[in-house]
C-alpha positions in Angstrom: 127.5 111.8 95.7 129.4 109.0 94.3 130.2 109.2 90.7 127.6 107.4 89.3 125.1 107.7 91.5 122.0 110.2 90.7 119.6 112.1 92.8 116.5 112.9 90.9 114.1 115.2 92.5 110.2 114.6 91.8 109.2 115.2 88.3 106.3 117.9 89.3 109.3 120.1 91.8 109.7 121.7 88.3 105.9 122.5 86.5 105.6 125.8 88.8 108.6 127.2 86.8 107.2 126.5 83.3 105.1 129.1 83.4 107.9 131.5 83.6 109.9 130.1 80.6 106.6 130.3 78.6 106.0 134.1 78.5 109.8 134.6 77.7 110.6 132.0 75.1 109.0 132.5 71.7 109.6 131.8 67.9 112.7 128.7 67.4 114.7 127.1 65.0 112.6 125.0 62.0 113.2 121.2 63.1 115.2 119.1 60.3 113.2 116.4 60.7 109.5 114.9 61.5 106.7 116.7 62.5 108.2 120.2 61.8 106.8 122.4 59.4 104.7 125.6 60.4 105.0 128.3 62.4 103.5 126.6 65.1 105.0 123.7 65.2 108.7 125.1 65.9 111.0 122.4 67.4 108.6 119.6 67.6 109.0 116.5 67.1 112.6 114.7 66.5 115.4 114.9 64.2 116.4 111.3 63.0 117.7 110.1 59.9 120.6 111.0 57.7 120.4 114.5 59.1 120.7 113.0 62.7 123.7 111.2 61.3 125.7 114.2 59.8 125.6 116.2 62.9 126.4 113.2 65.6 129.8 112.8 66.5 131.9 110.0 65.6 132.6 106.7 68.1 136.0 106.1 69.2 135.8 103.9 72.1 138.8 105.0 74.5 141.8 102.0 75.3 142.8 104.0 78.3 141.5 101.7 81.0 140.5 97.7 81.0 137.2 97.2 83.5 137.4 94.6 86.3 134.1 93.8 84.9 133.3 94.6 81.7 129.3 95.5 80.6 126.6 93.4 79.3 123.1 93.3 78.2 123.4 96.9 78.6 124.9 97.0 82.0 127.5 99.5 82.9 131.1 98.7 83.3 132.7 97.5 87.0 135.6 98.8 88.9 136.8 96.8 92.3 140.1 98.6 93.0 141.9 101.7 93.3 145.2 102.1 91.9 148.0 104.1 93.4 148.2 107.7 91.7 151.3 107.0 89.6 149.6 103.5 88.3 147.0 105.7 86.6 146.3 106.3 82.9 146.2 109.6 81.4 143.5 110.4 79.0 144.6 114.0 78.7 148.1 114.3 77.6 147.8 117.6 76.6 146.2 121.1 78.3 143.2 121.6 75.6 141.8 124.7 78.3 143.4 128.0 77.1 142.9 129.8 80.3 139.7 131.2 80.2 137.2 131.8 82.6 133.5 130.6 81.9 130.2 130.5 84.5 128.9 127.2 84.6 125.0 126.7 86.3 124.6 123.3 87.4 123.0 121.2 90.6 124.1 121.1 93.8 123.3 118.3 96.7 125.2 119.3 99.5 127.0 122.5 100.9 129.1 124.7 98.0 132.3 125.0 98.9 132.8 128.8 98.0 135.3 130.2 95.8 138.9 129.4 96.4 138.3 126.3 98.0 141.5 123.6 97.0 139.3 121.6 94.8 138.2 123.7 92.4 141.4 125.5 92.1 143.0 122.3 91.1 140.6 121.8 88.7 141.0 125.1 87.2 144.7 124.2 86.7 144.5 120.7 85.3 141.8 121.6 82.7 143.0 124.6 81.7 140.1 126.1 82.1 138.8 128.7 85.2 135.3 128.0 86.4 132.8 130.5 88.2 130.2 128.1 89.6 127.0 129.1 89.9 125.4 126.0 91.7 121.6 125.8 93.0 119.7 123.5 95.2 119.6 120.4 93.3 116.1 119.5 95.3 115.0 123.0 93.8 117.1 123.2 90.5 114.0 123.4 88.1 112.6 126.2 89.5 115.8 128.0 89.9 116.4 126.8 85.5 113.1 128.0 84.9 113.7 131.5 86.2 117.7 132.4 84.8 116.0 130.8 80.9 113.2 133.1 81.0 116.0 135.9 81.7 118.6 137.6 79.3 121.2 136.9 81.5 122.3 133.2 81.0 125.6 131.5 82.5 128.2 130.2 79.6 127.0 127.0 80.4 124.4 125.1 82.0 123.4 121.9 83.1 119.7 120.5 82.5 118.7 117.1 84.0 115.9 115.0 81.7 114.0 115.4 84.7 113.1 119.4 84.6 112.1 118.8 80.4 108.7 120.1 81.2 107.0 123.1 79.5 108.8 125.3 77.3 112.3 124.3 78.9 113.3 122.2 75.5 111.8 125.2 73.4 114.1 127.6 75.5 117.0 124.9 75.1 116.8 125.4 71.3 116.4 129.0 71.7 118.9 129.6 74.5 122.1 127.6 73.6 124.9 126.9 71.2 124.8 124.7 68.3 127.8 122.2 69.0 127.7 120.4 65.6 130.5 122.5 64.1 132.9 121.9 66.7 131.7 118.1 67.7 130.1 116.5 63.9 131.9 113.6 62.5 135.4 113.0 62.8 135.6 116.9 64.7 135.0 115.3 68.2 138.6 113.3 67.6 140.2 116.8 68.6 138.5 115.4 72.2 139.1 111.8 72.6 136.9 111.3 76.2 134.4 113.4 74.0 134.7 110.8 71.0 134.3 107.9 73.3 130.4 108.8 74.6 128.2 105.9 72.8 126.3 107.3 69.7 122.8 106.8 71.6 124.0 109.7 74.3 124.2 112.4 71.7 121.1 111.2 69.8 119.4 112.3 73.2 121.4 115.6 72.9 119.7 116.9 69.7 117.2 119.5 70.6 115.7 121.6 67.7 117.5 119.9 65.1 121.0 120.7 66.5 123.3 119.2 68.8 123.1 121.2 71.6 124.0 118.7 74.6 127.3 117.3 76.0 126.1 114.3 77.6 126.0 112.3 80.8 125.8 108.5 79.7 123.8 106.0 81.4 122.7 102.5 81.5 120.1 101.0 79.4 119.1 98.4 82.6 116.4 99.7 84.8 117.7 101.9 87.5 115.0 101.4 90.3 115.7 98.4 92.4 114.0 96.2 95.3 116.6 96.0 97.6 116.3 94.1 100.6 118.8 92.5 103.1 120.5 88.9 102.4 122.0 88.6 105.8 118.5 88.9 107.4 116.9 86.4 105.2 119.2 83.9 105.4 118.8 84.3 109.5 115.2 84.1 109.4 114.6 81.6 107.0 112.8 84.1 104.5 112.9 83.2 100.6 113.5 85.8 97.9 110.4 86.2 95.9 109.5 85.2 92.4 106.1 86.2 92.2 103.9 89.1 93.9 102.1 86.9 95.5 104.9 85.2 97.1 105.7 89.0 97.8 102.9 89.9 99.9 103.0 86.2 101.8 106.5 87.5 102.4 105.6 90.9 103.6 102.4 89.3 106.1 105.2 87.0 107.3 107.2 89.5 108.1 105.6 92.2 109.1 105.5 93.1 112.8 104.1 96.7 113.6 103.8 95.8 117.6 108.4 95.2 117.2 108.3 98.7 114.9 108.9 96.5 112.1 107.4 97.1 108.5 107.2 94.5 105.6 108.1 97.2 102.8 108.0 100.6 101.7 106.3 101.6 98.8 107.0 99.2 96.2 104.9 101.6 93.0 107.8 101.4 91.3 109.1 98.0 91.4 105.1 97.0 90.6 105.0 98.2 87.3 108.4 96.9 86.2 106.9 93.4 87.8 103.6 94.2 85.8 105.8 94.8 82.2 104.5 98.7 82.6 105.9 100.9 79.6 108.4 103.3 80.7 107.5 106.7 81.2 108.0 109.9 78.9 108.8 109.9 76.2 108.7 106.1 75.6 105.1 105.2 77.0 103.9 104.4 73.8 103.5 100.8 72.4 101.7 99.7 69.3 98.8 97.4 69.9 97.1 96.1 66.5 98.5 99.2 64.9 97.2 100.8 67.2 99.2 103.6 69.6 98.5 102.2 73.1 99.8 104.7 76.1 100.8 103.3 79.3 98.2 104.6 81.6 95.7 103.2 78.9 96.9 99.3 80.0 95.5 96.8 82.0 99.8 96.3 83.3 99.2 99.9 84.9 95.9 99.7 86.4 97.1 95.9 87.8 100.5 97.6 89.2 98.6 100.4 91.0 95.7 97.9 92.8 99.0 95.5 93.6 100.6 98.1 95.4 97.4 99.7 96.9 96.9 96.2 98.5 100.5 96.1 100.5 99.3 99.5 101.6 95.8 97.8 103.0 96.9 95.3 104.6 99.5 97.4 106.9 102.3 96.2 105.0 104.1 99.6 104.6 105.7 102.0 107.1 103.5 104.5 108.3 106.1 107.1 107.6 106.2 106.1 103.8 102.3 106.3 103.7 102.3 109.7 105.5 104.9 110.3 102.8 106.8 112.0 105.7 111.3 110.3 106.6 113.5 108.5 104.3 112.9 104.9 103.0 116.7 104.4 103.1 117.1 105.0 107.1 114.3 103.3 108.2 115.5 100.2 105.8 118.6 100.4 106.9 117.9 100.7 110.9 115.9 97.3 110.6 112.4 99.0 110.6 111.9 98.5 107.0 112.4 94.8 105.3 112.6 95.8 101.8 112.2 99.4 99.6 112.8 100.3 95.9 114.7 103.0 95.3 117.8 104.1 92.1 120.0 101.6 92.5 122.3 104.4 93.7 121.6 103.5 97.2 122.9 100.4 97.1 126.2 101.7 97.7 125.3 104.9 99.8 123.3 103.0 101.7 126.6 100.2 102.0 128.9 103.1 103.3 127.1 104.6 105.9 125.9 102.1 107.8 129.3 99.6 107.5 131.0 102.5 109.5 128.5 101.3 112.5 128.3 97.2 111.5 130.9 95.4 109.3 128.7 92.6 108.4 126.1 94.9 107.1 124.6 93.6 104.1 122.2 94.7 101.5 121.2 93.3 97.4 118.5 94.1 95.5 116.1 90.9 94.0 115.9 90.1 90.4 112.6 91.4 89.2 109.9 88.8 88.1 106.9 89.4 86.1 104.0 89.5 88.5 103.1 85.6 88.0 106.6 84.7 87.7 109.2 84.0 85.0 110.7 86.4 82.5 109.7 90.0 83.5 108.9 92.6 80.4 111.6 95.6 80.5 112.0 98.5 79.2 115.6 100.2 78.3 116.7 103.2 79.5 117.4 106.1 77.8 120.9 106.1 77.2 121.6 110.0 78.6 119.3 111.6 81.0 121.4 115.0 81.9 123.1 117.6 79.7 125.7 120.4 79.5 124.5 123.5 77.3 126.4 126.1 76.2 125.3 129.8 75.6 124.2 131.0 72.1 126.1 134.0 73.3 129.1 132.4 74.3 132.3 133.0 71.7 134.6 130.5 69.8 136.8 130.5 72.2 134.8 130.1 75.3 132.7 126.9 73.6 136.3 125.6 72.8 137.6 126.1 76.9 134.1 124.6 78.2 134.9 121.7 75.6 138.1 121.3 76.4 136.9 121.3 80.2 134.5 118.6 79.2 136.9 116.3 77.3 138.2 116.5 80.9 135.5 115.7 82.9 134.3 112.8 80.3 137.8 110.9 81.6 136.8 107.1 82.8 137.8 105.6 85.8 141.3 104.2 86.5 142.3 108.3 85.0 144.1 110.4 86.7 141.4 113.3 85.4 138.7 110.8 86.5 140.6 110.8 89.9 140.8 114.5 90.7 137.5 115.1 89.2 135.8 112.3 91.8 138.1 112.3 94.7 140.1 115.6 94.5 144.0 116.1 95.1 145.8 112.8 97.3 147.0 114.0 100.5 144.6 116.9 101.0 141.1 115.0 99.8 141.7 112.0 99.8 143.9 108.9 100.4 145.2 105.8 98.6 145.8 102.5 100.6 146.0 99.0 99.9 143.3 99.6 96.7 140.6 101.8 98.8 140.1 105.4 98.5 139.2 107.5 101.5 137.8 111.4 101.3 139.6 113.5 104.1 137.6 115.7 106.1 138.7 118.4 103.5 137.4 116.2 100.5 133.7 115.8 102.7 133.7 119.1 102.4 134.9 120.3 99.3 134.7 117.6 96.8 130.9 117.2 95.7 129.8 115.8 92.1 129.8 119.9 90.3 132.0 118.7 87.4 129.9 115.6 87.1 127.4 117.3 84.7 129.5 118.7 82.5 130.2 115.3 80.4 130.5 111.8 81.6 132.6 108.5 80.0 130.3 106.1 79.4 128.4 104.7 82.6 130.7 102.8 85.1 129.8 101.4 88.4 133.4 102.0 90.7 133.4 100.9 94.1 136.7 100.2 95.6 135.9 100.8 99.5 132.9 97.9 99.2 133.9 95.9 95.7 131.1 93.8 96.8 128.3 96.5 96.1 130.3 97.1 92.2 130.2 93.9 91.9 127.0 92.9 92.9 125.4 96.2 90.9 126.9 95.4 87.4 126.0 92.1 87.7 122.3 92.4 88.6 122.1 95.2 86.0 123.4 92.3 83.4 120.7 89.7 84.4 118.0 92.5 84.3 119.2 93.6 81.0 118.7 90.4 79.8 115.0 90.8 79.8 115.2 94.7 78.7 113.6 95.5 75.0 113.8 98.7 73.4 110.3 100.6 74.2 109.2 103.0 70.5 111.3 106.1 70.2 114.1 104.3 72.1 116.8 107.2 72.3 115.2 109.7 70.7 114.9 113.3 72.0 111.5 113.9 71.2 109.9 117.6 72.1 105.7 117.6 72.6 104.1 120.6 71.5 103.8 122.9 73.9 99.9 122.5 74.2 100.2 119.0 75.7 102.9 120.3 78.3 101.1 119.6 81.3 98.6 116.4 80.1 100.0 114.5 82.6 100.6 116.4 85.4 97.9 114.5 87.1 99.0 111.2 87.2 101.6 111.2 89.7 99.8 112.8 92.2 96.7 110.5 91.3 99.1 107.4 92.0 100.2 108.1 95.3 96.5 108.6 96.1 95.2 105.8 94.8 98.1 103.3 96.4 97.3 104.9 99.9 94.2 104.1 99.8 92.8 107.7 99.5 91.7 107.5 95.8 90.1 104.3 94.1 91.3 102.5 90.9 87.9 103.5 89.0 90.0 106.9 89.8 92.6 106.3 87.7 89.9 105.0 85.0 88.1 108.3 84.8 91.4 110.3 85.2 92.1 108.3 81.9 89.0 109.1 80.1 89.4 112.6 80.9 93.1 112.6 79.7 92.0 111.3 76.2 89.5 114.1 75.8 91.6 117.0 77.1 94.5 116.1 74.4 95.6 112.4 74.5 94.0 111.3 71.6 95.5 114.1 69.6 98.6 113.5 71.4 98.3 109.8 70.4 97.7 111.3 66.3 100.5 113.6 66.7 102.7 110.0 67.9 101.5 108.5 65.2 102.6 110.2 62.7 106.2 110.4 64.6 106.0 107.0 64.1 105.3 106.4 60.5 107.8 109.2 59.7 111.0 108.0 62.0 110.4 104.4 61.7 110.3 101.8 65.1 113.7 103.0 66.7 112.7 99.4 68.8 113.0 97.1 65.7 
């Protein structure tokens, strides 16, 4: 995995575990702020506000490093090159780590090295700070989570992606770990500069129960799913980029050729509702209509995504494969069997890599999105962290102070020399350094996978120095997109549902897929709706509502 990249497994791997969490996780911590109140209604809600204020660290952007291309609209920041190991800044200049040893839980997408393994051992020494890794299959993580939170024996530290905040996972969170604020509030975090220099908006999203629980991972505010498709085929068939979905599905009849083992597309669901102007999904699917709360799947946008994308499926459009939801989008794009996917914008460069070892002159961009009938598109900003690093309630002063220390490490930017061993490992064993490019050694293919990752992040950075092309062409589309992104309600909030709405919408994902593929009709969706609304959405909608008038329009 490449530093910024992201893997996120299907929101719905993770419900089976809930149920787990919810027999072992009672009682909480009153929340500070709206919604919060009675004994039943422990940890709801959010904590804005002056109280959010005093327990948020302060901002000092770090001077370390100067971008090759700096953000905008959003975007993250660009790096093109690679500069030689004694041409890097230090962000560290002193060991914060006093030696301890601390077990840290976090995701895994590859092979774990084992214990004694170079990497980590370097790691260990640089940060001061001894780690006993306790990784899980990142394509099973949540299930794994739900298990070791429903049990007394919790790691020092562990990592929870936004993705697995189902159930009773955030009530366990404000149950389960540390609160931070004492060490981190206010000018405290100046003790850890890389610390200090994570935007404002990251920690917001790290308050859970009215404490600041989280070290975050910062993102993007730009959308992260892109339609990608390949330049240096469209330019050698004559084929124009599209600017409206209708030009989109000419395109995809054009070039669709089943008899050659040639598909138009993949499934383009995702793509369709940012081309639709489709609210975002939890917890920002709210917009206010007339005064009214409006959820997403209650909008026309949704409903026309869904029949959009059903009819690319109809008319043979997209790969069999995708429709069986059987293979991988990315290899079947990239082989020439598949003219254009969506997918996190991640792949743009993993798909780059791969396939340049084979062909040079390979090429792949990803479109501007349009709205569906063509100029400006409706967007929605991201949230602006989406994975966390807790830290045990159990856990001492002196171990939160070595796991924060450890993450003032791993928080180093790019163009660092503790960015550089945490990505890339030590020079000479993981990796190389020529001519601006780094190469992993077989060693660092191996060893060096993103563990450390999740512990803390700088603020959101695209670095490519083997394909400057791909950086470049990332942080730039992410800077026209984000010119057309609006904050959705609640933007950056870390809002927590009651628990009795947990599983409201497990449907709809599952409903989706149907409904695209042809197996489920529209007037599907519409029932699935009016059935949502009676089983708790309307209350959900009051209980919003009154969020609302309490916090204020975080969009405004």
């Amino acid at each position: 995995m490449t530093p910024n990249s992201s893997s996120s497994p299907s929101r719905r791997s993770f419900l089976a575990s809930t149920a787990v969490v919810v027999a072992a996780v009672g009682g909480g911590i009153p929340l500070l702020a709206a919604c919060g109140g009675s004994d039943n209604e422990k940890n709801e809600g959010t904590t804005t506000g002056k109280k959010l204020k005093g327990m948020l660290p302060a901002y000092v952007p770090s001077e370390a490093v100067t971008p090759d291309i700096p953000a905008k609209n959003g975007s993250a920041i660009g790096f093109t090159t690679a500069k030689p190991a004694d041409q890097l800044a230090v962000s560290v200049p002193k060991k914060l780590g006093k030696g301890g040893e601390v077990s840290i839980m976090a995701p895994l997408w590859g092979t774990s090295p084992g214990t004694g393994n170079a990497y980590w051992t370097a790691m260990d020494e640089a940060a001061g700070v001894k780690v006993k890794w306790q990784n899980q299959d990142g394509n099973v993580y949540g299930q794994k989570l739900g298990a070791v939170l429903a049990s007394s024996n919790v790691p020092d530290a562990v990592v929870v992606p936004s993705w697995e905040l189902n159930g009773k996972i955030p009530s366990a969170i404000a149950n389960k770990f540390a609160d931070l604020g004492p060490y981190l509030a206010g000018d405290k975090v100046k003790a850890y500069p890389n610390l200090a220099a994570i935007p404002t908006g990251a920690w917001q999203r790290a308050v859970f129960g009215g404490k600041l629980r989280g070290l975050p991972f910062p993102a993007e505010s730009t959308p992260n799913i892109a339609p990608f498709y390949r330049p240096d085929v469209f330019e050698e068939r004559g084929y124009e980029v599209p600017t409206t979905t209708q030009e989109f599905y000419d395109l995809c009849k054009e070039m669709n050729a089943p008899k050659s083992k040639v598909w138009a597309c993949g499934d383009m669901t995702w793509s369709a509702f940012a081309f639709f102007g489709v609210l975002a999904e939890k917890p920002h699917y709210w917009k206010l209509v007339d005064g009214k709360l409006v959820n997403r799947y209650e909008t026309d946008e949704y409903l026309e995504a869904l029949e959009w994308s059903r009819s690319l499926y109809s008319a043979g459009f997209v790969h069999p494969d995708v429709k069986a939801e059987r293979g991988d989008q990315k290899t079947l794009f990239s082989s020439g069997k598949l003219m254009m996917y969506n997918a996190d914008i991640s792949d743009w460069y993993g798909s780059t890599a791969v396939q340049r070892l084979a062909d040079p002159k390979f090429t792949m961009a990803a479109m501007d999105i349009f709205a569906h009938d063509g100029g400006k598109p409706t967007l929605y900003a991201a949230p602006p962290s989406n994975i966390w690093c807790f830290i045990s309630e159990k856990a001492d002063k002196k171990k939160i102070e070595d796991i924060l220390a450890l993450a003032n490490f791993t928080a180093a930017p790019y163009g660092t020399k503790e960015q550089r061993l945490k990505a890339y490992g030590v020079e000479g064993v993981h990796h190389t350094v020529k001519d601006g490019v780094i190469a992993k050694t077989e060693d660092g293919n191996n060893q060096v996978f993103a563990t450390y990752e999740y512990i803390a992040g700088p603020p959101a950075f695209r670095a490519f120095p083997d394909h400057p092309d791909v950086a470049k062409g990332m942080v730039e589309w992410q800077q026209r997109q984000g010119a057309h992104t609006q904050k959705p309600l609640f933007y950056g909030m870390q809002i927590q549902e009651p628990a009795r709405y947990a599983e409201l919408n497990a449907q709809f994902e599952d409903l989706e897929k149907d409904i695209v593929r042809g197996r489920k009709k529209v007037s599907d969706m519409q029932q699935n709706v009016s059935d949502w609304r009676s089983r708790g959405g309307d209350k959900l909608r009051d209980w919003y509502k009154k969020l609302l008038d309490e916090t204020g329009d975080s969009a405004s």
